[in-house]
Every structure is written in C-alpha cells, then in structure tokens.
C-alpha positions as a LaTeX table, in Angstrom:
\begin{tabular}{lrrr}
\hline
Residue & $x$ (\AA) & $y$ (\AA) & $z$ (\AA) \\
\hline
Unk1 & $-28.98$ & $-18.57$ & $-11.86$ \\
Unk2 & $-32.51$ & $-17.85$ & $-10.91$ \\
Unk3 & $-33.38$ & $-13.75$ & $-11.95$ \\
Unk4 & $-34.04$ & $-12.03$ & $-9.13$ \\
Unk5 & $-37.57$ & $-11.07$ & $-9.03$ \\
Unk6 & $-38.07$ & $-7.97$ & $-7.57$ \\
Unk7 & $-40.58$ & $-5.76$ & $-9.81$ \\
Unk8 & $-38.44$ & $-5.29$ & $-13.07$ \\
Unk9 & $-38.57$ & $-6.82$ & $-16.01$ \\
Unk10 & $-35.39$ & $-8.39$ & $-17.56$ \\
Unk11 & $-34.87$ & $-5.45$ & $-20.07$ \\
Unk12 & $-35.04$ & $-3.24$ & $-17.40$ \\
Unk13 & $-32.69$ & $-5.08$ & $-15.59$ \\
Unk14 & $-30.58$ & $-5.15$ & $-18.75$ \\
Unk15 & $-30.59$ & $-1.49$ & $-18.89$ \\
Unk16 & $-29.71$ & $-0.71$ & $-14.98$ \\
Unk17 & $-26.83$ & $-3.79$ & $-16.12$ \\
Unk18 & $-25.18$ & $-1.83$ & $-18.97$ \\
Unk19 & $-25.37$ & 1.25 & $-16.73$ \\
Unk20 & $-23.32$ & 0.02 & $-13.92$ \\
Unk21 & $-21.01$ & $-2.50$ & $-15.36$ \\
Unk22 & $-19.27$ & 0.45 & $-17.25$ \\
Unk23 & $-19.33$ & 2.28 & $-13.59$ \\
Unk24 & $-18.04$ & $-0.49$ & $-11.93$ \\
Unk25 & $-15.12$ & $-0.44$ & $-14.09$ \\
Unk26 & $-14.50$ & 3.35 & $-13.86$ \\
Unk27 & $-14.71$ & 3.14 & $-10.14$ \\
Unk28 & $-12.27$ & $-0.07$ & $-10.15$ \\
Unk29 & $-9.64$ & 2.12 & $-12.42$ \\
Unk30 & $-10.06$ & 4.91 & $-10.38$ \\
Unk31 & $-9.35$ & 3.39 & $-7.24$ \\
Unk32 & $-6.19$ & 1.68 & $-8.57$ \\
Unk33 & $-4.90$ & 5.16 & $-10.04$ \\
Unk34 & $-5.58$ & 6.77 & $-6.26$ \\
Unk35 & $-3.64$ & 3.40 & $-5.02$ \\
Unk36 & $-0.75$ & 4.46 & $-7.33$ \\
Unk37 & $-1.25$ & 7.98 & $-5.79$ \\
Unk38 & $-0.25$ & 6.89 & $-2.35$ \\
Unk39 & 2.11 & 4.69 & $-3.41$ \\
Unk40 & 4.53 & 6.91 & $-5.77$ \\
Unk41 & 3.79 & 10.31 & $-3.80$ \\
Unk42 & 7.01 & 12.35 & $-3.89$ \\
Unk43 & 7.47 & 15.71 & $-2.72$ \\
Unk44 & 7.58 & 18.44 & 0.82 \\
Unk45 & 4.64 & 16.95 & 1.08 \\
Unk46 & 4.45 & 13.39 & 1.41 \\
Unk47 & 2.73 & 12.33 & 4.42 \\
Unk48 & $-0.02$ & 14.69 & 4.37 \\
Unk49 & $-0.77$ & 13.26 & 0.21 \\
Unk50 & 0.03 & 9.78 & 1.16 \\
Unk51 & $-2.62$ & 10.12 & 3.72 \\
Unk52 & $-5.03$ & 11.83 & 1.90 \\
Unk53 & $-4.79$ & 9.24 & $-1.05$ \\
Unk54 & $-5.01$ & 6.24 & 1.48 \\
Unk55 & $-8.64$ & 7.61 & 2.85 \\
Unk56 & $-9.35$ & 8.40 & $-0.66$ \\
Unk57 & $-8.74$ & 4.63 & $-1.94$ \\
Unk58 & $-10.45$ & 3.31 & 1.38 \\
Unk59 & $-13.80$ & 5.19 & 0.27 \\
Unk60 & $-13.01$ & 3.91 & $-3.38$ \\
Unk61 & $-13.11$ & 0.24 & $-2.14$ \\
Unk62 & $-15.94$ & 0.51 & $-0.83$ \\
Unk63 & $-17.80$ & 1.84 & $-3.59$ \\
Unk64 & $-15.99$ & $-0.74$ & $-5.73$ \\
Unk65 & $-17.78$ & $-3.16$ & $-3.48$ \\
Unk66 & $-21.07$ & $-1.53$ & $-3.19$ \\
Unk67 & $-21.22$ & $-1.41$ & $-7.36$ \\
Unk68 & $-20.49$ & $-4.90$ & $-7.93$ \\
Unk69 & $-23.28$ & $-5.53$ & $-5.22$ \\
Unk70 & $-25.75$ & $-3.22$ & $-6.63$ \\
Unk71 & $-25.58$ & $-5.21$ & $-10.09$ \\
Unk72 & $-25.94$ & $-8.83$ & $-8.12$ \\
Unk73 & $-29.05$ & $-7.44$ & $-6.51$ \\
Unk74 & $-30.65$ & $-6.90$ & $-10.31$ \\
Unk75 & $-29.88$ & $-10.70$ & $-10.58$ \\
Unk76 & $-26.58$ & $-10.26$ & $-13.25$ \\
Unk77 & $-23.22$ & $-10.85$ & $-12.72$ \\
Unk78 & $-20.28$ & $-7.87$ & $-11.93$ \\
Unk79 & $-17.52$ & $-8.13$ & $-14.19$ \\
Unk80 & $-14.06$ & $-8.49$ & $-12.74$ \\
Unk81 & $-11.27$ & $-8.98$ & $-14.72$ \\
Unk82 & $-9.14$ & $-5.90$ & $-16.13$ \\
Unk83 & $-9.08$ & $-6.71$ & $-19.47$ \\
Unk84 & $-12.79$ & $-6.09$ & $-19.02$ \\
Unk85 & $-12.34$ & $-3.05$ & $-17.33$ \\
Unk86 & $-9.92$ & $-1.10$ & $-19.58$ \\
Unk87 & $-12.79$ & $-1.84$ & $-22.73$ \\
Unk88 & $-15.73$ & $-0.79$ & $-20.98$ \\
Unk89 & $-14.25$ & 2.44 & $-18.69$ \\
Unk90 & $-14.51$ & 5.40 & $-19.60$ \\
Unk91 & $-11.87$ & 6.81 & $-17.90$ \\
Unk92 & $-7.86$ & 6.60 & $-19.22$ \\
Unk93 & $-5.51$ & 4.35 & $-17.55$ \\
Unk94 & $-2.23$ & 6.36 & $-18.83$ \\
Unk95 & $-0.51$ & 9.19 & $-16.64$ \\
Unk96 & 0.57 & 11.90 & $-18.50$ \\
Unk97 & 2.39 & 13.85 & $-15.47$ \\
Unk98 & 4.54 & 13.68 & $-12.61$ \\
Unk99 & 4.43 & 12.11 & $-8.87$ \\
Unk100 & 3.99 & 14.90 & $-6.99$ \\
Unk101 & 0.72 & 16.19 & $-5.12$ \\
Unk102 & $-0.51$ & 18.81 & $-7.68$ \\
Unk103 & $-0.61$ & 15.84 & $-10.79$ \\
Unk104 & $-2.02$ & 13.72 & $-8.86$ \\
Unk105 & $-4.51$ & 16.04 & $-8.10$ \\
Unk106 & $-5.16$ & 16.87 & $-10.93$ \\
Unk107 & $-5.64$ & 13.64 & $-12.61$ \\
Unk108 & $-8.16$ & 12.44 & $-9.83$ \\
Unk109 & $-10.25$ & 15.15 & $-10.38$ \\
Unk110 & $-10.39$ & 14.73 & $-13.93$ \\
Unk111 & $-11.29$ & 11.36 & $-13.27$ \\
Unk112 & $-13.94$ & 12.24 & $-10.21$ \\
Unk113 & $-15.36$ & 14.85 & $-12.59$ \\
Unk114 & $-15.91$ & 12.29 & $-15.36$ \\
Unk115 & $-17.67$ & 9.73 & $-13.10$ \\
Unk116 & $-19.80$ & 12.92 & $-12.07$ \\
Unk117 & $-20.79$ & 13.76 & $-15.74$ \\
Unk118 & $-21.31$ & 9.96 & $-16.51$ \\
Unk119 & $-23.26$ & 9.55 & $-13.18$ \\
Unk120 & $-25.26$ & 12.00 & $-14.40$ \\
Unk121 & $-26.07$ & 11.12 & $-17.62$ \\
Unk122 & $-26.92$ & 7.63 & $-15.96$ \\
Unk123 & $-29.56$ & 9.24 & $-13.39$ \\
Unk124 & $-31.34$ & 11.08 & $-16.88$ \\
Unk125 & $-31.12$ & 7.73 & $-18.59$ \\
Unk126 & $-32.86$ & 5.68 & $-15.98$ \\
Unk127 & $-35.55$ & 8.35 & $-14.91$ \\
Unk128 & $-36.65$ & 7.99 & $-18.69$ \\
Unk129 & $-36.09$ & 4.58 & $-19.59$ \\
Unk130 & $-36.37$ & 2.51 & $-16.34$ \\
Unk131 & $-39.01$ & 4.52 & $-14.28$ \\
Unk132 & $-39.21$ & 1.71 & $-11.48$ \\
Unk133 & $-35.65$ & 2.00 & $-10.91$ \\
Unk134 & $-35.73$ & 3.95 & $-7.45$ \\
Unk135 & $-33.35$ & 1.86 & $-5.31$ \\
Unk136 & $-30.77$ & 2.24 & $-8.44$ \\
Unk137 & $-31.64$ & 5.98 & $-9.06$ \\
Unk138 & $-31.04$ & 6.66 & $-5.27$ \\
Unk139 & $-28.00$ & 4.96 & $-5.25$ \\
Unk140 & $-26.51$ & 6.66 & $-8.04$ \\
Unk141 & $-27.57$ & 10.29 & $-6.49$ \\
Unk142 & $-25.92$ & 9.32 & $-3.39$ \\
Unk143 & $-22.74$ & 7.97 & $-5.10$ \\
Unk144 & $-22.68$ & 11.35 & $-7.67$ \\
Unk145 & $-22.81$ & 13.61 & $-4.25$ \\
Unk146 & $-19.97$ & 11.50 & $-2.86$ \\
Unk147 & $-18.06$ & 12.43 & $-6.37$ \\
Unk148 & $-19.06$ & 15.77 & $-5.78$ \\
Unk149 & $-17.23$ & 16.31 & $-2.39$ \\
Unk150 & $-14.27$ & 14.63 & $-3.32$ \\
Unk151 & $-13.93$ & 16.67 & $-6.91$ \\
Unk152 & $-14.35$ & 19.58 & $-4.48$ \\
Unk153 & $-11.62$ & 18.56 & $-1.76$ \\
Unk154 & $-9.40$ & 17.56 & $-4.68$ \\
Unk155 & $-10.07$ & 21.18 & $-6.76$ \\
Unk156 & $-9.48$ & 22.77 & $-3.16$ \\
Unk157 & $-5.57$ & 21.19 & $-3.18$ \\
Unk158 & $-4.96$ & 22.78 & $-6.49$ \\
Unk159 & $-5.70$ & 26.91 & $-5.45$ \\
\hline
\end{tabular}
C-alpha cells in the first residue's frame, strides 16, 4: 500500500495510529453494549429506553465508521476483528447489573465517561508529540464534545 502523503512523517503517522486503533475499538465495544441495551431493555419503561438506545447506537455507528476512516486517511489499516478489540479497549465487555433503564444507564456512562478521559488524554498527547496533527486533533475535540452530551443526557436519566 502506497503511505499516504499528506505532510506527516511515518512516526507521526504511527503515533496518530496507536491513538485511534485503541479508540476504534472502545467505540466498536461501546456500540455493541448500547446494541445489547435496546435489545434486552425490560421494565415500565421500555419503549421510551429502547428508543433512546436505538438513536444512541445509530450515532455510535457512525462514529465506528468515521474512526476506522480517520486511520485509512493516515495511510494504515483499521483493525476489525473482536479478538482485536477486547486486547486493545479500554473499556470492559462484562455487565455487572441488571436490564432495566437505570443499569444500563449507568454502564453507558461509565463507558462514555471513559472514552471522554481517554479522548482527552489523546488530544494532550498529540498537541505535544504530533504538532501537525490538526485534522486528527479537530476530530478528536469534536468526537470528545459528542461524548460529552451524551454522558450528560445519560447522567440526566439517572436523577
């Protein structure tokens, strides 16, 4: 495959890489757990959660998507196989509670909030490390705000 040349060297390519491979994977695992959300939902209030979850999934695809493109722009591959996923996330894949809204709540948020730390962390890393990495940095502030809402919506549900 022929490196894309678009102003960054290959370590700094490398570094934007091991950045959002690990993202990719979080945001993959997150969007099956809110798929598992909508799917096992019990409780007065069903529909209203079911729905919920299903526009929370639909923006989670997308991101999925938009991940795995970001790292094909920097000329590397996205990993996609599970097995992948589950050694490089850094959320949990295990559910600890029940099928009703308020876990489920719960556990998204935690999961939201960690990809909001991580993001972050990311953003710091890159401003120091990979200066040139504006289209990257951008995206990642973007993607962090989205976070931000939904950790907000989802922390609303649980007062």
């Amino acid at each position: 495959m022929k490196k894309a040349d678009i102003g960054l060297t290959p370590k700094q390519t490398e570094i934007i890489a091991e950045i959002m491979e690990p993202l990719l994977a979080d945001e993959f695992l997150l969007y099956l757990k809110t798929r598992n959300a909508h799917w096992n939902i019990e409780g007065p209030d069903f529909h209203t959660a079911h729905t919920y979850f299903e526009q929370l999934y639909t923006e989670l695809e997308n991101i999925v998507d938009e991940v795995a493109e970001r790292i094909r722009k920097i000329g590397h591959y996205a990993p996609a196989t599970m097995k992948t996923y589950l050694k490089i996330t850094h959320l949990s894949e295990e559910a600890t509670e029940g099928n009703d809204s308020l876990s489920f709540f719960r556990r998204l948020l935690s999961d939201h909030e960690a990809i909001i730390i991580h993001l972050r962390e990311s953003i710091s890393k890159l401003q120091k490390e990979v200066e040139l990495a504006y289209g990257t940095i951008d995206y990642l502030t973007s993607l962090m705000e989205q976070h931000e809402t939904t950790a907000w919506m989802l922390r609303s549900h649980l007062k």
